[in-house]
N, C-alpha and C positions, 0 to 999 in steps of 0.2 A: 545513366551517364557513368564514367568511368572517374573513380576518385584519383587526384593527381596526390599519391603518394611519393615520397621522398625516405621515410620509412615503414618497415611494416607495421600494420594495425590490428590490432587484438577487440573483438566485439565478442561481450562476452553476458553471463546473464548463471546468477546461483538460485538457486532453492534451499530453504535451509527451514530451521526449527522452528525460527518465528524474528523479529527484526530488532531484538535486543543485541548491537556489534559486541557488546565483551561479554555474553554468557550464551547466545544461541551460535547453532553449529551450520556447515553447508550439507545439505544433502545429495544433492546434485548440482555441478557446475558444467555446463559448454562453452567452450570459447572457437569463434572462426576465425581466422588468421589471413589478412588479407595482404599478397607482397607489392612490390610496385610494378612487376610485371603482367600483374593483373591476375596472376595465379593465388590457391587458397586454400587451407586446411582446416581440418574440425576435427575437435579433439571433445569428448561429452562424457563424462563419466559419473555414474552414482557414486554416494558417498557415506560408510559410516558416521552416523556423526555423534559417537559415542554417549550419548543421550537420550531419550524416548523424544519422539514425534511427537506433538500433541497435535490431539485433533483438531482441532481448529485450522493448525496451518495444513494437515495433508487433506484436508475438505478443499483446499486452493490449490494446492500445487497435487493431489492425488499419490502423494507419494508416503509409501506407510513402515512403519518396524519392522513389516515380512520381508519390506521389498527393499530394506539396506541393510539385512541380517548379516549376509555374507558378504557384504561388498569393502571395501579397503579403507582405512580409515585417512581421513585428510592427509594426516604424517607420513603415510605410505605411498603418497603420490604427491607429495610437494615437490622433490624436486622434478616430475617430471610436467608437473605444470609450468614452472619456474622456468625449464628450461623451453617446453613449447612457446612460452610470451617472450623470452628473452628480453631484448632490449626495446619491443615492439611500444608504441603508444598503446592507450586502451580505451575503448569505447562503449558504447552500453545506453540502454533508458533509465534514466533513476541511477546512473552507476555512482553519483558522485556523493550520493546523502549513503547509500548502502551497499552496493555492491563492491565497491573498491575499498568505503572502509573493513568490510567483514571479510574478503578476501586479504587484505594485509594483517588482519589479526590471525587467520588460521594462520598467513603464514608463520609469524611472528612465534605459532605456538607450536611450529614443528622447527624452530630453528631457525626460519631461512627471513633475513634483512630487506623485505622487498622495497628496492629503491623507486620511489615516483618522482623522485625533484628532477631529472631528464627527459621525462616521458609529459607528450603531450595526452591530455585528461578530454575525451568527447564525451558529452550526457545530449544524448537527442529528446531530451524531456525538457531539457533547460531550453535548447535552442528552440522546441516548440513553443514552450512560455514567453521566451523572448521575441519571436518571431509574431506568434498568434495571440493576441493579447485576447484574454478574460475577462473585460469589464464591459458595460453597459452600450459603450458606443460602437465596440467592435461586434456584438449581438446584433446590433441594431441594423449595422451594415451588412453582417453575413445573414439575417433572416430579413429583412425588410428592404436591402439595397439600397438605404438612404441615412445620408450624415447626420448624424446627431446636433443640432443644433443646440445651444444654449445649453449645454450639456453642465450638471450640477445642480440644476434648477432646479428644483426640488419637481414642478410642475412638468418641466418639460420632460424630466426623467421617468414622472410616471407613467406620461402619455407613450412615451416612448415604449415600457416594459407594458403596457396593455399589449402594441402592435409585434412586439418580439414574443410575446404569451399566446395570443393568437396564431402567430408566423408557423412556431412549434409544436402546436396543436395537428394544426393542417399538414404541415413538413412528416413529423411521426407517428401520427396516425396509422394504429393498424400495423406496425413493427412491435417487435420481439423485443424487450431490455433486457440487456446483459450489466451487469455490475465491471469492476476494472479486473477483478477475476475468475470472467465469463461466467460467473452463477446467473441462470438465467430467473429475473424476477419479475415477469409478465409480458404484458402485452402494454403497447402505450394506447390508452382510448383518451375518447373528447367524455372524462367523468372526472370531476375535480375529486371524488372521492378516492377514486381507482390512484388517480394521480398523485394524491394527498398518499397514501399507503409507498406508490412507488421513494417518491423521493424521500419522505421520512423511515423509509424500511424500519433501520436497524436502528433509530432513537428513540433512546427511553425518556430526557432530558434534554433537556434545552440546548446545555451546554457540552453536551456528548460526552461527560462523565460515567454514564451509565448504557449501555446499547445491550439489544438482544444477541444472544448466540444462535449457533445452527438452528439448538433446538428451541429458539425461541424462549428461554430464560433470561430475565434482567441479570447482566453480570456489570463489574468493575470493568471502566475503562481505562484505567491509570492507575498508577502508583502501586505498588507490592501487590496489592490485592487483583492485578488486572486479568480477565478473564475468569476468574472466580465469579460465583454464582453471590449474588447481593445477598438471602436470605442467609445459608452456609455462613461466609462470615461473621456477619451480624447474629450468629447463633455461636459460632466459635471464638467471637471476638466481641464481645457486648462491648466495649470503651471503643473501638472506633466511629459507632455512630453518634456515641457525644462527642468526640474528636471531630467529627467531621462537621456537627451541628455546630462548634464555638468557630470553624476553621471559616476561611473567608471562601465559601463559595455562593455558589445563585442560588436564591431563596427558590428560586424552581426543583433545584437540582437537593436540597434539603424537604423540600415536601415529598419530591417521587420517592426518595430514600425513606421519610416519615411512612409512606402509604406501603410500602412496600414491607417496614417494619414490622406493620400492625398485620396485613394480610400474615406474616409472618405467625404470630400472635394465632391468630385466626383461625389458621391450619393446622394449630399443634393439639 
């Protein structure tokens, strides 16, 4: 269908170092520019982003050091982004948690005041949350075709999640899982074990304090330490795991850190 635009609309989508707005950078940004006449531009450029790449994020996005060596830094092409969106709305998946805030700090950091309080803000991530709801009785209806009755009930809810457990079993059997950034991490089979692996992939913890990297090491998921290898620190920094031990976290999340300590220990 044809969007009834009134003004032009900027859909747009960045790559950058990693998703901290006030210290990581863009590496590549595209934006499509849609007018009312139905006509449309694409403007897509790589981007120095005067900092190292870390690995983790070009394992996602594949974009690496070699490959923004020589390409222009944010500041060198600010205005002519600025000028491509002009007064246009902006739209996006996710644009409104990240991509709009980290795009108004580069600009911010080459000078340029980018105004949003006139432009209309589209996130199709939000509209899908709001439109397709996540909870148990909308499962029930898209894998089983029938209302939720008595929905809360502690009983009816369970019976419920047997037949949507079921549903998904029979529904993805024998397809390919992809992660939200296409890593492809098996095959879906009817083996709770296989399955047990898929959905828990990357937790080390309960409380996803701690997850595996690429390579499969327990690292930091939060706080200064994030990404960081758990043993490393706790060798470089012996008082954070009595800090963390007196700190108010899940007594689950203090033993995998314990066990991990001692294998520590173990290895040396």
């Amino acid at each position: 269908m044809t969007l009834e635009l009134k003004n032009p609309i900027v859909f747009f989508d960045l790559e950058a170092t990693g998703t901290n707005i006030g210290t990581d950078r863009i590496v590549e940004i595209s934006l499509v520019k849609l007018f009312p006449d139905g006509s449309r531009k694409v403007y897509t450029q790589m981007v120095h982003p005067t900092i190292p790449i870390p690995l983790e994020s070009s394992l996602i996005h594949g974009i690496y050091d070699k490959d923004v060596k020589d390409k222009p830094y944010f500041k060198d092409i600010a205005k002519d982004v600025h000028q491509f969106i002009g007064s246009s709305d902006l739209a996006g998946f996710n644009v409104l948690k990240y991509d709009i805030p980290l795009l108004v700090e580069e600009f911010l950091r080459s000078g340029i005041d980018f105004d949003l309080d006139k432009r209309n803000l589209l996130d199709a991530q939000k509209i899908f949350h709001l439109m397709e709801k996540r909870n148990l009785s909308a499962a029930y209806k898209f894998y089983c075709g029938k209302k939720l009755e008595n929905a809360h009930s502690a009983e009816a809810d369970t019976l419920a999640t047997v037949e949507v457990f079921e549903a998904q079993v029979k529904r993805y059997e024998g397809e390919e899982v992809e992660d939200l950034q296409g890593n492809k991490l098996g095959i879906f089979e009817n083996d709770m074990k296989k399955l047990h692996d898929l959905v828990n992939e990357k937790m080390v913890d309960l409380a996803g304090r701690f997850v595996f990297n690429s390579a499969g090491i327990e690292v930091f998921n939060f706080g200064k330490h994030k990404g960081k290898t758990i043993e490393q620190v706790l060798k470089e920094e012996p008082g954070y795991y009595d800090w963390m031990m007196r700190g108010d976290f899940p007594l689950d999340t203090k033993r995998k850190l314990t066990q991990i300590k001692l294998r520590g220990f173990a290895n040396r």
